[in-house]
C-alpha positions in Angstrom: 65.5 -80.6 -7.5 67.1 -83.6 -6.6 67.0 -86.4 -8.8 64.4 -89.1 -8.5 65.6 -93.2 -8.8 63.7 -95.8 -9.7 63.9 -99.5 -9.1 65.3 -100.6 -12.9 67.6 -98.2 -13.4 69.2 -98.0 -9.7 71.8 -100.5 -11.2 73.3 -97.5 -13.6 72.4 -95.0 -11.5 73.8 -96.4 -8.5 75.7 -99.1 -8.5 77.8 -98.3 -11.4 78.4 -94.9 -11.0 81.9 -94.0 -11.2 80.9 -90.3 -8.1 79.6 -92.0 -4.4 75.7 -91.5 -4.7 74.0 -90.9 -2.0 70.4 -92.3 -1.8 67.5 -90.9 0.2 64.8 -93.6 0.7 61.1 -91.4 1.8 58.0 -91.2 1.0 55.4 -88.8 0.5 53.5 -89.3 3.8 56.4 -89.0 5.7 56.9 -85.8 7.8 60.8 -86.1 8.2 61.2 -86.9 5.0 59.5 -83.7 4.4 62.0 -81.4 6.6 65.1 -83.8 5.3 64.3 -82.7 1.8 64.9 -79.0 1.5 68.6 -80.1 3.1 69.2 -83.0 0.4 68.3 -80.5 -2.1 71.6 -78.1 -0.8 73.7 -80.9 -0.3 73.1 -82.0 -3.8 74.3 -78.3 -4.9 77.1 -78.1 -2.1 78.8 -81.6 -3.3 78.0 -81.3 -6.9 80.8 -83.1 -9.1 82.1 -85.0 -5.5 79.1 -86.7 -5.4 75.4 -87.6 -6.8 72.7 -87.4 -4.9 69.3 -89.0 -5.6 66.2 -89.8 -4.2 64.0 -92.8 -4.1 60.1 -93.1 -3.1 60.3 -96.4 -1.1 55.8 -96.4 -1.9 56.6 -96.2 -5.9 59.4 -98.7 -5.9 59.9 -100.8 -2.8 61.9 -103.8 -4.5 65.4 -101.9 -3.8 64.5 -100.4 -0.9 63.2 -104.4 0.4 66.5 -105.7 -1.0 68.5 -103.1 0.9 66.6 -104.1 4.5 65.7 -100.2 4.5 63.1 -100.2 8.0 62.6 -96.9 8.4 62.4 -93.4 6.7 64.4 -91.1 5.8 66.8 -93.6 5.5 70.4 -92.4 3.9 72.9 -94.9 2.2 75.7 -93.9 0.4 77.4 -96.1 -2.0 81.1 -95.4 -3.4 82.0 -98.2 -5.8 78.7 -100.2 -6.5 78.8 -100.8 -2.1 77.0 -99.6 0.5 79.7 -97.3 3.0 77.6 -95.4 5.0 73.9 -95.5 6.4 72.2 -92.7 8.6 68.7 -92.9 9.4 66.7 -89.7 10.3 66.6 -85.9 10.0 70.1 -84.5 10.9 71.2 -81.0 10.6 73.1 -80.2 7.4 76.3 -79.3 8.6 76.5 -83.1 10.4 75.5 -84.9 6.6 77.8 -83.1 5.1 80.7 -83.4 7.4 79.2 -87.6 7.3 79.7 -87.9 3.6 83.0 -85.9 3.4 84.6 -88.5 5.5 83.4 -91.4 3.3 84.2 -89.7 -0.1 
């Protein structure tokens, strides 16, 4: 199970994270968020220890999500160094997300 984020401690978790993180904005309603997750889940296994992936419910905490313009779900960001480097929007097949991230980490 991937790990949840949460708007106060997205700073530490996040930002100041010495791995890339990879953030997946959903929500419970959301049907693509839904298929996306089972893949998130492997990815999280696949790219343990080159980078941290975590998930956050844009319903429960919508201040980061606001802050980030996030507009739709599931939204990806990854963030290498505190910054955004990468955002893809949508349900994508596993192979293409991994083969995304690798080339940003």
């Amino acid at each position: 199970m991937t790990q949840e984020v949460k708007d106060e401690d997205f700073e530490v978790t996040v930002l100041q994270s010495k791995t890339p993180v990879l953030v997946d904005f959903w929500a419970e309603w959301c049907g693509p968020c839904k298929m996306l997750s089972p893949i998130i889940d492997e990815l999280s296994k696949d790219l343990s220890g080159k980078v941290k992936i975590v998930k956050m419910n844009v319903d429960d905490e919508p201040k980061k999500p606001s802050e980030l313009g996030i507009r739709g779900i599931p939204t990806m960001v990854l963030f290498k160094n505190g910054m955004p480097i990468g955002t893809k929007v949508g349900v994508l097949p596993k192979a293409s997300l991994k083969e995304w991230i690798e080339s940003l980490i």
